[in-house]
N, C-alpha and C positions, 0 to 999 in steps of 0.2 A: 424535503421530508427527511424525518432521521429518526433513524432507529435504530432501538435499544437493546442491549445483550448484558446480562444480566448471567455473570460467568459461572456454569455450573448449577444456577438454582432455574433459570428459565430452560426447557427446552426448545425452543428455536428462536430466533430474531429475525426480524426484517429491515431492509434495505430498500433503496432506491439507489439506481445508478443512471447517471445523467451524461452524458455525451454530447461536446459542441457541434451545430452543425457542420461547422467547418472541417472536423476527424470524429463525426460518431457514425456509431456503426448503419444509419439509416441517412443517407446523403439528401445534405438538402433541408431535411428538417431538425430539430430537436431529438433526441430519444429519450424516453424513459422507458426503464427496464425493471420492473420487480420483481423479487426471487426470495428465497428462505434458503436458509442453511442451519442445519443443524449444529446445537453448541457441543453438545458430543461426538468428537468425531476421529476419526483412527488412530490409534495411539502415538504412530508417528508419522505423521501428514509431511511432516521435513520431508523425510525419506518418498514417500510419493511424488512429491512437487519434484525434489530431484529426478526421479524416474520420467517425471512429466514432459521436462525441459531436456533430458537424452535423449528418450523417445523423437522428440521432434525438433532434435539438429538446435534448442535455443539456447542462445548465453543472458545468462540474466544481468543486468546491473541493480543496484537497490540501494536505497534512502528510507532509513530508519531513523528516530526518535527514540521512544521511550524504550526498543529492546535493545539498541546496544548490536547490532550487528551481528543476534546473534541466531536469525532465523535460518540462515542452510547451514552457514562458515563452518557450525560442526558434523554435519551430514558427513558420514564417508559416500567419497565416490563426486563431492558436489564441487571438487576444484575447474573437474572440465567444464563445470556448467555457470559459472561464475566470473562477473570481469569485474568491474570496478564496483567498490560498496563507499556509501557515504552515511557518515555516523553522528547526528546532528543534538546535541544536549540541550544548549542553551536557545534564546530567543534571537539573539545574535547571531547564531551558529546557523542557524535555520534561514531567517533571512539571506545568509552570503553562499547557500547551497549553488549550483549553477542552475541558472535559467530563472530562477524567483526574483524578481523585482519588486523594488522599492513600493511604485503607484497601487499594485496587487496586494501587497501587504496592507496599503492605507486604504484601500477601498474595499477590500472583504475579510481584513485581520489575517492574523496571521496562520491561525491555526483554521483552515478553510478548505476548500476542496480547488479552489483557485490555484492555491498554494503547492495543494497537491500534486496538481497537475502542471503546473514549472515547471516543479521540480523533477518530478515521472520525465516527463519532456526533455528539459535540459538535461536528466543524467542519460538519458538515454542515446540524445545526439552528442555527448562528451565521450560514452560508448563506441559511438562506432567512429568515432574519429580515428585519427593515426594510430594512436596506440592500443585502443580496444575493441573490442571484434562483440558489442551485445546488438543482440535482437530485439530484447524486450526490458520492459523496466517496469518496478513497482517500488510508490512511493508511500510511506507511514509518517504520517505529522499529526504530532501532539505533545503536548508536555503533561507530563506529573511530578509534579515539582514537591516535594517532599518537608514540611512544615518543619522548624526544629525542634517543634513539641510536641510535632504529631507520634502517636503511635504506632509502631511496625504492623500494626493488624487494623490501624482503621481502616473504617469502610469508605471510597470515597467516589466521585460520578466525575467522570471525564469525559467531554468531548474528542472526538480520533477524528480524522482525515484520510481517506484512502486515494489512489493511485493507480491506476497500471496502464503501462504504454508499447504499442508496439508498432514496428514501419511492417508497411504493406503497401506494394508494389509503390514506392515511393513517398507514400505519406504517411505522416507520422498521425496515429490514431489512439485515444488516448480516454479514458472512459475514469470517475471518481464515486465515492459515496461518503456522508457521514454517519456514522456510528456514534451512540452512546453506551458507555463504559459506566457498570458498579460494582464494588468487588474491592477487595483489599488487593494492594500493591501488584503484588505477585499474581494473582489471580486477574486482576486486566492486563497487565503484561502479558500472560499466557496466551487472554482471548484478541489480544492486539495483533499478537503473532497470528492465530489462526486465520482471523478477518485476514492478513495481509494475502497470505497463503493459497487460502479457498476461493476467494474472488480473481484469483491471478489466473486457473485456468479456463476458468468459467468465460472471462474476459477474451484469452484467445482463441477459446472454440469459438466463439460467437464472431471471431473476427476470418476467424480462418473460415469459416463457413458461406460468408459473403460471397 
């Protein structure tokens, strides 16, 4: 299922978040989880998520697309909460992220929630490797690829990809959704950031809870 947000002129969008049984949050079976979020929402949600991930001891790592790495990196305060970030343009670029494979990309494209969750996955065990110390990870896959004719203000409808992954007592668990995007440029860029943002604690209370 997928659903639409509609940046600014809707207020609220809905979602499905889907969890394999293998790491979702209901062992054993499938899950499905539907929720709403509101499109207006605290002027600087950065600044929260930061507070969010101090609050409870997490390092985030993150796999971005279309914003450009630019969802905490400028938060003050968000160095301690932050380890490795990956910054992915192209369709190329996205494929050779860590943990997304060739077969996953040929069997459910590339901009997928499959996709998403490689990659959530792989950055997150590249995380806690030797050199970085993350707990959790959120991953954004999509492209807006920008026409050479197109205008700076058209309007245009993008499919997104979401992510978010975190280890709990040994296993790595790992929840996605897709999103539909309308809106000029700048204005799904915005709501790409929030989607990544707002689903990211939602995701760990509902893990930590278990």
């Amino acid at each position: 299922m997928q659903g639409r947000a509609s940046s600014g002129c809707t207020p609220f969008f809905v979602a499905r978040i889907v969890a394999d049984s293998c790491v979702g949050f209901v062992q054993g079976t499938r899950a499905t989880l539907a929720f709403s979020f509101p499109c207006v929402v605290a002027m600087n949600i950065s600044k929260q998520i930061v507070g969010y991930l101090k609050t409870r001891a997490l390092v985030l790592v993150s796999v971005e697309t279309c914003t450009g790495g630019a969802m905490l990196a400028d938060q003050r305060g968000a160095a301690g909460c932050l380890d490795l970030g990956y910054v992915a343009h192209a369709a190329t670029a996205i494929a050779a992220l860590p943990g997304v494979s060739a077969p996953t990309i040929e069997r459910d494209g590339l901009v997928s929630e499959a996709v998403a969750r490689e990659a959530a996955e792989g950055a997150l065990i590249k995380g806690v490797g030797r050199w970085g110390s993350a707990s959790v990870a959120l991953a954004s896959i999509g492209l807006l690829a920008h026409a050479e004719d197109e205008e700076d203000d058209a309007v245009s409808t993008v499919t997104h990809c979401f992510a978010w992954a975190c280890i709990d007592n040994g296993r790595v668990l790992c929840a996605s959704e897709t999103v539909g995007f309308s809106g000029r440029r700048h204005e799904i860029r915005r709501s790409i950031a929030r989607r990544a943002l707002l689903g990211f604690p939602r995701f760990v209370d509902r893990v930590l809870a278990r």
